[in-house]
C-alpha positions in Angstrom: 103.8 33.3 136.4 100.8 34.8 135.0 98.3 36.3 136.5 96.2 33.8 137.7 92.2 34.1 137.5 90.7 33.9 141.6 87.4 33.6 142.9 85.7 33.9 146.1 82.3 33.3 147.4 81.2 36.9 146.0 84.3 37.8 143.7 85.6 36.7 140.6 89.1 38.2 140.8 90.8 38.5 137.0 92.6 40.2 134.7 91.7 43.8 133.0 90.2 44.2 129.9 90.4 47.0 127.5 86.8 46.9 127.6 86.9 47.7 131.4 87.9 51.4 131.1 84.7 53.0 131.5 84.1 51.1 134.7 87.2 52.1 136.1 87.3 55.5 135.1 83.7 56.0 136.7 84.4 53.4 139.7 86.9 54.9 141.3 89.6 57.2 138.7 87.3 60.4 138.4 85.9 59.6 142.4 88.1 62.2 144.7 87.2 60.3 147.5 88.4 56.7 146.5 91.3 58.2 144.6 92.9 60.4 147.2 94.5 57.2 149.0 96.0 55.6 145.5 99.4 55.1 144.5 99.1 56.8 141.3 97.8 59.9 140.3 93.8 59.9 139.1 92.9 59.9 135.7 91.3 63.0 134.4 90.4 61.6 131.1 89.3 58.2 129.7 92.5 57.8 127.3 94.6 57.3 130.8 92.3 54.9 131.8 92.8 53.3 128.6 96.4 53.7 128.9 96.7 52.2 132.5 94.5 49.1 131.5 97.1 48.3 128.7 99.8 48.5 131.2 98.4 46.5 133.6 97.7 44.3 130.2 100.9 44.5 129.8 102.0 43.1 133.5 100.1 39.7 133.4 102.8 37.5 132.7 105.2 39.6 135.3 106.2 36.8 137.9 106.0 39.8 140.5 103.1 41.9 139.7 100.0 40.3 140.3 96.9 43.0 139.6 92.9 41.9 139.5 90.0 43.6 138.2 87.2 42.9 141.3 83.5 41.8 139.4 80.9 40.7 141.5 79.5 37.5 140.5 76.2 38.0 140.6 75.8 41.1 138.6 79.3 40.6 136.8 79.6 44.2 137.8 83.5 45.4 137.8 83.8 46.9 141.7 87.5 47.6 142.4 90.7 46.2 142.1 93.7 44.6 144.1 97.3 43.9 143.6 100.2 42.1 144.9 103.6 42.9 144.0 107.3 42.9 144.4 108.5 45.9 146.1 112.4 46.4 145.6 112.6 49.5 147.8 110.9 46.7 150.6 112.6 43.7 149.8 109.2 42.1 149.9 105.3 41.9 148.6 103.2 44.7 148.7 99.3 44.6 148.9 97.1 47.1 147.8 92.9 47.7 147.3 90.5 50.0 145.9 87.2 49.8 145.2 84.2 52.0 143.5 82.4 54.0 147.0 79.1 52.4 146.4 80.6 49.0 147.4 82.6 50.0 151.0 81.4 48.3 154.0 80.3 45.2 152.1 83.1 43.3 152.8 84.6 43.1 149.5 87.6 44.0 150.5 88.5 41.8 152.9 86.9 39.0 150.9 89.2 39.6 148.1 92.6 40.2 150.0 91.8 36.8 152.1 92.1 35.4 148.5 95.0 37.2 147.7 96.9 35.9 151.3 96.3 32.6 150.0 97.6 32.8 146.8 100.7 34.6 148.4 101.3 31.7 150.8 100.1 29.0 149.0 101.2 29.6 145.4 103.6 31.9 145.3 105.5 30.3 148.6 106.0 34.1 150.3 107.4 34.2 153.6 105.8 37.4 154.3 103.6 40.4 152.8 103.0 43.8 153.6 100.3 46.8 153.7 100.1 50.4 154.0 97.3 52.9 154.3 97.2 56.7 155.2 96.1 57.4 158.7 93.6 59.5 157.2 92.1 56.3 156.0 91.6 53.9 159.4 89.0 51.8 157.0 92.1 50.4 155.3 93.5 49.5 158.2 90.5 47.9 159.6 90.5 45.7 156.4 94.3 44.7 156.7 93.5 43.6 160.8 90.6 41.3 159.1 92.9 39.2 156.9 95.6 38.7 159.8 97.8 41.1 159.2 99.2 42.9 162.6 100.6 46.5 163.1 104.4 46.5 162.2 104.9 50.3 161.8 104.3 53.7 161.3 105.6 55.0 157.8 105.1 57.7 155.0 102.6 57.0 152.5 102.9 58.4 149.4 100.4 58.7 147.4 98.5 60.7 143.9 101.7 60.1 142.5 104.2 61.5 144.8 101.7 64.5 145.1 100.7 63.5 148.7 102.5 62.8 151.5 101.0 61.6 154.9 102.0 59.6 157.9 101.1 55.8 157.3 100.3 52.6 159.4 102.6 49.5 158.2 100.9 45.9 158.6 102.2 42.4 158.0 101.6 39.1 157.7 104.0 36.5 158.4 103.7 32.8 157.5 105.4 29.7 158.9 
């Protein structure tokens, strides 16, 4: 299935661009502070930017990768992204966020994973999907109690790569 275009009452939730690399790169990439809690490591330079954007390009017909540039609707302003996806190590789908620091504590966020939760459960038929953030990061986890999720775990979370690793909270969302 491809990646499906989204919106919510603030959000339009699509696909990458190449011409989002700049945005990305300054949103959040080169941003110690929003990077520190990713799954991959930052991007020092643009051309990784670049090279990331083609391989999430690259992903949207995946049936179990689902990643969304985050643009504000009234600015058309590109904020952060999301993503659900297929772990294998798991045995289930995988949430994760991000978004550029002068947007946290808008509610974006949680506005956007709401969206996501119903696409999982209504679209994509998922029994179940998961979350994980640092402990360093309790925001996260405030984010992932908003959209129903519940405390399943404590777990490592990896993150920069593999270049960081810290004790996580688990959450999860179970549907009927």
């Amino acid at each position: 299935m491809r990646t499906p275009k989204l919106e919510t009452e603030r959000l339009i939730l699509r696909t990458f661009r190449e011409s989002d690399a700049e945005a990305v790169f300054i949103g959040w990439e080169t941003d110690q502070d929003v990077a520190r809690y990713m799954m991959w490591e930052s991007h020092n330079d643009i051309d990784r930017t670049k090279s990331w954007i083609d391989m999430e390009i690259g992903n949207i017909e995946k049936s179990n990768w689902f990643r969304w540039a985050l643009v504000k609707k009234d600015t058309n302003e590109l904020i952060g992204t999301c993503l659900l996806y297929f772990s294998e190590s798991e045995h289930t789908y995988v949430i994760g966020y991000n978004l550029s620091k002068k947007f946290w504590n808008y509610g974006y966020a949680s506005e956007s994973m709401r969206e996501i939760i119903r696409f999982g459960k209504e679209v994509l038929k998922l029994k179940e999907i998961t979350g994980a953030h640092a402990v360093e990061n309790p925001a996260s986890g405030k984010v992932m109690k908003k959209i129903g999720m519940e405390y399943f775990r404590d777990c490592e979370y990896i993150c920069n790569g593999g270049n960081i690793k810290t004790l996580g909270k688990e959450y999860k969302i179970v549907f009927d």
